[in-house]
C-alpha distance (Angstrom), angle and dihedral (degrees) to the residues before:
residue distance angle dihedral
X1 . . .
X2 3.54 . .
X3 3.60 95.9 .
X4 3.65 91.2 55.8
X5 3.37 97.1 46.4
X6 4.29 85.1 56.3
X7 3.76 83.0 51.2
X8 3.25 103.3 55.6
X9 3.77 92.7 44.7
X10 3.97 89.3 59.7
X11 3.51 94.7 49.6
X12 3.83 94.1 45.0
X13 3.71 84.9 48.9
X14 3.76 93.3 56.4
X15 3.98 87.4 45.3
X16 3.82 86.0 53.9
X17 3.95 90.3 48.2
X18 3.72 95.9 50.6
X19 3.94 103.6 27.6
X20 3.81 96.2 51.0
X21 3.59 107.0 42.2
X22 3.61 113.3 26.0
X23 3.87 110.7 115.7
X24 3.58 91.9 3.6
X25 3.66 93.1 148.5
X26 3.92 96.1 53.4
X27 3.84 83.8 46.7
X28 3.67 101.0 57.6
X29 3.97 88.3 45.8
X30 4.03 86.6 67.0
X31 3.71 91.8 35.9
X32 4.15 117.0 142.4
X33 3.67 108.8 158.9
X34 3.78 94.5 -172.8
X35 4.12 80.4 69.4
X36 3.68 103.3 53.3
X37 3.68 128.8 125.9
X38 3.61 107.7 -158.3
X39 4.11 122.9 174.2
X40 3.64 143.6 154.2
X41 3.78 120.1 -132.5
X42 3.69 109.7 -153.7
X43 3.59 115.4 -165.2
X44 3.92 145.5 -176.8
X45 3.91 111.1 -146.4
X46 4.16 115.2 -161.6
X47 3.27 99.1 -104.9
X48 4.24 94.3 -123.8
X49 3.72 83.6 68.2
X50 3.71 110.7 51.4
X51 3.96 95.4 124.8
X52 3.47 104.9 30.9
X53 3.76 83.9 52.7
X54 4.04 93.6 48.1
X55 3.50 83.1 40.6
X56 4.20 94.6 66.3
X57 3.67 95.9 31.4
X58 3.54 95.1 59.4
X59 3.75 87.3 51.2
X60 3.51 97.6 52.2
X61 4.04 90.7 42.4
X62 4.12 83.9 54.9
X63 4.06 99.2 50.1
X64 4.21 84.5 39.3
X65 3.84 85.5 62.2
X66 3.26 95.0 33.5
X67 3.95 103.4 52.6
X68 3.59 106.7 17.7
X69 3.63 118.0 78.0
X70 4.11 92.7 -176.5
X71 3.89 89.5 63.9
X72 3.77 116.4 84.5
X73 3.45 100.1 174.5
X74 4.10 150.4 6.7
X75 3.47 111.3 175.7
X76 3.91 117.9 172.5
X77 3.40 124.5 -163.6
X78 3.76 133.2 174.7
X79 4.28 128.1 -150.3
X80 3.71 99.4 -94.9
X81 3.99 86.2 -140.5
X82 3.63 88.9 47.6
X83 4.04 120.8 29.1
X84 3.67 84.2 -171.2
X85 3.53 92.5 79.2
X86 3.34 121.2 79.3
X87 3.24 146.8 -167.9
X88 3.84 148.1 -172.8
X89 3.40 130.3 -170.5
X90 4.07 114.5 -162.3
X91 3.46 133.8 -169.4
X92 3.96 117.2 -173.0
X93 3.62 116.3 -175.4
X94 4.25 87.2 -132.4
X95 4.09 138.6 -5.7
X96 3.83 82.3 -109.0
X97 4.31 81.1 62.7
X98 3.58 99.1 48.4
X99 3.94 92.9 44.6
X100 3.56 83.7 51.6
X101 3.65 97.0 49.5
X102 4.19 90.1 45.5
X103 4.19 82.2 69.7
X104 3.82 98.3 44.1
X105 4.32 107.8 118.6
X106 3.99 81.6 -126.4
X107 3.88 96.5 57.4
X108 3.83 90.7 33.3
X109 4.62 87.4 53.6
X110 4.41 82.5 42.3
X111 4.13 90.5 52.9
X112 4.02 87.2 35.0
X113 3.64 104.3 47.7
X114 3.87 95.0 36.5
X115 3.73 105.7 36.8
X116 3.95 80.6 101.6
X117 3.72 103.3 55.4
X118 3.53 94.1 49.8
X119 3.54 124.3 104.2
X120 3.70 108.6 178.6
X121 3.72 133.4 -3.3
X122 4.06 130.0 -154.9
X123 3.65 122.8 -178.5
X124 3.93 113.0 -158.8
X125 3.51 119.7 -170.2
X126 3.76 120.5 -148.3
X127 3.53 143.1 -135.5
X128 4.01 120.3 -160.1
X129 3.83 115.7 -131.4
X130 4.26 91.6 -172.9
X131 3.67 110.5 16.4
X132 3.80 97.3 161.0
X133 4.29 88.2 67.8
X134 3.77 88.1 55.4
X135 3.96 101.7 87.0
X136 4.27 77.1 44.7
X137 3.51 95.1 57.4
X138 3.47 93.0 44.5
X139 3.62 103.4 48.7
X140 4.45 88.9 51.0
X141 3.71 75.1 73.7
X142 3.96 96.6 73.0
C-alpha cells in the first residue's frame, strides 16, 4: 500500500506540474475574476479501482489543459490516509468554460469510463477570498 500511495503522489505531482501552469501567461491576459467558476469535486473511488481510476483522470486533467483555453486549472488530489478520496480542485475562467468543458470527448470518456468506480460524488462551488494573487501563485510554479 505504501508503494501505491508514493505512486500516486508522483503522478498527481506531474498532474499538478502540467495542469496548473501550462499557458499561464495567455491565461492571465484574459483574466476577469468577477467571472470565475471555481469548485471542488469531492469524490469516493471503489476501492478495487484506485489506479485505473487515477489512471483516466489524469488523462482527462492533461487533454483539459491541453485543449481548453477556458480551464485554468484541474488539480486532483487524494487523502494521503486514504487514496480513495479524491479530490479536484477546478478553476474555469467562466460558467460558459465549464459548460463547455462538460461536452469535451475527454470529459465525456472520464464520466463514461468511470461512472462505475465511483461511489459518491459532491460538487462544491467556490467563492475566491483574493483573486488578484491567483495568476501569482500560479506563476511560483514555473
Amino acid at each position: 500500500m505504501k508503494h501505491l500511495k508514493v505512486g500516486l503522489l508522483v503522478i498527481l505531482s506531474g498532474i499538478l506540474g502540467f495542469s496548473c501552469n501550462d499557458r499561464i501567461e495567455e491565461k492571465n491576459a484574459a483574466f476577469q475574476p468577477d467571472k470565475l467558476m471555481i469548485r471542488i469535486a469531492e469524490i469516493e473511488v471503489d476501492s478495487n479501482y484506485v489506479d485505473e481510476y487515477i489512471a483516466i483522470l489524469k488523462e482527462e486533467s492533461e487533454a483539459s489543459m491541453r485543449w481548453e483555453s477556458g480551464v485554468i486549472c484541474i488539480y486532483p488530489m487524494f487523502q494521503k490516509e486514504d487514496p480513495t478520496q479524491i479530490r479536484i480542485l477546478e478553476i474555469y475562467a467562466s460558467k460558459a468554460a465549464y459548460e463547455s468543458h462538460l461536452q469535451t470527448p475527454h470529459f465525456k470518456h472520464y464520466k463514461e469510463t468511470t461512472f462505475m468506480m465511483v461511489k459518491d460524488l459532491k460538487l462544491i462551488d467556490i467563492e475566491t477570498i483574493d483573486t488578484e494573487s491567483m495568476p501569482k501563485i500560479f506563476r511560483k510554479l514555473n
